[in-house]
C-alpha positions as CSV (number, residue, x, y, z in Angstrom):
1,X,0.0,0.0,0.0
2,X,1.1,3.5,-0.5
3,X,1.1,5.0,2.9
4,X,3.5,1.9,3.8
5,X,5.5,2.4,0.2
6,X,6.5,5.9,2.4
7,X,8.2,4.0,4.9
8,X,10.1,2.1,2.9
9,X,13.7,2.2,1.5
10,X,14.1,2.0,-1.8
11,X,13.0,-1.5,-3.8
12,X,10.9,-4.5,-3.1
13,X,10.2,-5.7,0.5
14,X,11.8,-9.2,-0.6
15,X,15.0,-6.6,-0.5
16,X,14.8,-5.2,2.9
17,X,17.4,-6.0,5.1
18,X,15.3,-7.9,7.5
19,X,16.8,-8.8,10.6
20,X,16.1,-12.7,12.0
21,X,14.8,-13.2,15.1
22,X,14.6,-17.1,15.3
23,X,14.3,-19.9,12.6
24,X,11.6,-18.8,10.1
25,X,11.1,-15.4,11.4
26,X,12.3,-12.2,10.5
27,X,11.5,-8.4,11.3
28,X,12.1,-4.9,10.0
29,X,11.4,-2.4,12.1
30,X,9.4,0.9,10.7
31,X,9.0,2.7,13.6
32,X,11.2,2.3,17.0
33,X,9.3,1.6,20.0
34,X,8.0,4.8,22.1
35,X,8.2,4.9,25.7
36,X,4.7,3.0,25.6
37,X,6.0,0.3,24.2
38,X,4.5,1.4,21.1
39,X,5.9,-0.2,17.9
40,X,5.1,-0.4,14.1
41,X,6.9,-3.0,12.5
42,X,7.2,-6.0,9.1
43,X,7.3,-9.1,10.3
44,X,8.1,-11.9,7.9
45,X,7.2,-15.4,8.6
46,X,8.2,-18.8,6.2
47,X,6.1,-21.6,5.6
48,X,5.4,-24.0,7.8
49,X,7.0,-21.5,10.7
50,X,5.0,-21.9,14.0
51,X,4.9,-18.8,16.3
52,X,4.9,-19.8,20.0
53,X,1.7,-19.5,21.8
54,X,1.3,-15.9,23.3
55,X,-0.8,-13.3,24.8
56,X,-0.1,-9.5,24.8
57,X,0.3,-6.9,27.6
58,X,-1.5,-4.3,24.9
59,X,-2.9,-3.9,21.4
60,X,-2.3,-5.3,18.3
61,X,-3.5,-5.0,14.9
62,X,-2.1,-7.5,12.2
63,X,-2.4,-6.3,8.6
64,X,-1.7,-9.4,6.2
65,X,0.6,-8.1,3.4
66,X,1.2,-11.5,1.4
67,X,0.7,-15.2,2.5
68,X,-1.2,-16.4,5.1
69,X,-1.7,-17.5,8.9
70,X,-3.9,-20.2,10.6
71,X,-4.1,-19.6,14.5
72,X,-7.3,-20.2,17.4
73,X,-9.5,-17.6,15.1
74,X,-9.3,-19.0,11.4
75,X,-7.3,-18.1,8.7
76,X,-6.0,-14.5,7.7
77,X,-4.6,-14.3,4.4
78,X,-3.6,-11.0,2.3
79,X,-5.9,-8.0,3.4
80,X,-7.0,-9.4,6.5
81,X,-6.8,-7.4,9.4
82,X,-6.2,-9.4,12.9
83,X,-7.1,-7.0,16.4
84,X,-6.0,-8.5,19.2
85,X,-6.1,-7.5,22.8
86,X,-4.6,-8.6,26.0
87,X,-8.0,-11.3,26.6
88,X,-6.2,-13.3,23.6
89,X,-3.8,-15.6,23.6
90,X,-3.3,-17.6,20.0
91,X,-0.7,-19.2,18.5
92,X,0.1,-18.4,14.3
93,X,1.2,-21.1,11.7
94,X,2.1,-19.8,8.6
95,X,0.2,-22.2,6.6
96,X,0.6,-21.4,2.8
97,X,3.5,-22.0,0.3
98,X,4.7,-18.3,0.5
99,X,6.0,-15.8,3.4
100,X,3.3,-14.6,5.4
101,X,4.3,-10.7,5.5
102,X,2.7,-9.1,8.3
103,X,2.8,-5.3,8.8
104,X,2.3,-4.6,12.9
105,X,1.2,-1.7,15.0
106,X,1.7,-3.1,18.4
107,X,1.5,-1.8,22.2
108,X,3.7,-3.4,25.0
109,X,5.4,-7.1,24.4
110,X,4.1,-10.7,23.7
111,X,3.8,-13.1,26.6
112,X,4.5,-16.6,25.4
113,X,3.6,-19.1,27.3
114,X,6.7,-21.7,27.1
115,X,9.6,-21.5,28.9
116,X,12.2,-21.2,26.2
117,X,10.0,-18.9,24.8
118,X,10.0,-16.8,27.6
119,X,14.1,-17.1,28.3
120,X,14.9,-16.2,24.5
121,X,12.4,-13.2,24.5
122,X,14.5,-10.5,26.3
123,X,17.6,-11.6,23.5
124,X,15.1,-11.0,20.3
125,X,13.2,-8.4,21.5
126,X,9.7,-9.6,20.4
């Protein structure tokens, strides 16, 4: 989308330098996080890549860019919007034979719900 275009180097998103979190995940940040926690980021996810079960300690809306994602509510593919709250907790596959490219407006940090999860998350930041 345009307004996202804007905040966007120069090419094709395939050519961002995205940074890798774990196996199968990768981010690019848009927007560093405020001193609410606030944060707008791309989040790139490969096929078959399972997201660990989480919550949130705030807001969340998930606009599917390209790809798609199965989780507790259904599937969200391109144009789909996901608004999530600190009620849910879910847990994203992405299920199709391309990334799932997710841009994310976020408040506050996930909670997973595993252990190693939960150990990792102050390292990656997510």
């Amino acid at each position: 989308p345009a307004p996202l275009a804007r905040l966007l180097p120069e090419g094709r998103i395939d050519d961002l330098p995205w940074q890798s979190l774990v196996p199968g995940v990768k981010r690019f940040p848009l927007h560093q996080p405020g001193p609410e926690g606030r944060k707008l980021e791309l989040l790139k996810i490969a096929p078959g890549t399972t997201i660990p079960e989480h919550s949130h300690s705030g807001g969340e809306l998930t606009l599917i860019l390209g790809g798609s994602y199965t989780d507790e509510f259904g599937r969200f593919q391109r144009g789909d919007i996901a608004d999530l709250d600190e009620q849910v907790t879910h847990q994203p596959i992405a299920d199709s034979g391309e990334d799932c490219i997710c841009l994310i407006a976020a408040e506050g940090q996930l909670k997973f719900k595993g252990l190693l999860p939960r150990l990792l998350q102050p390292f990656i930041g997510f």
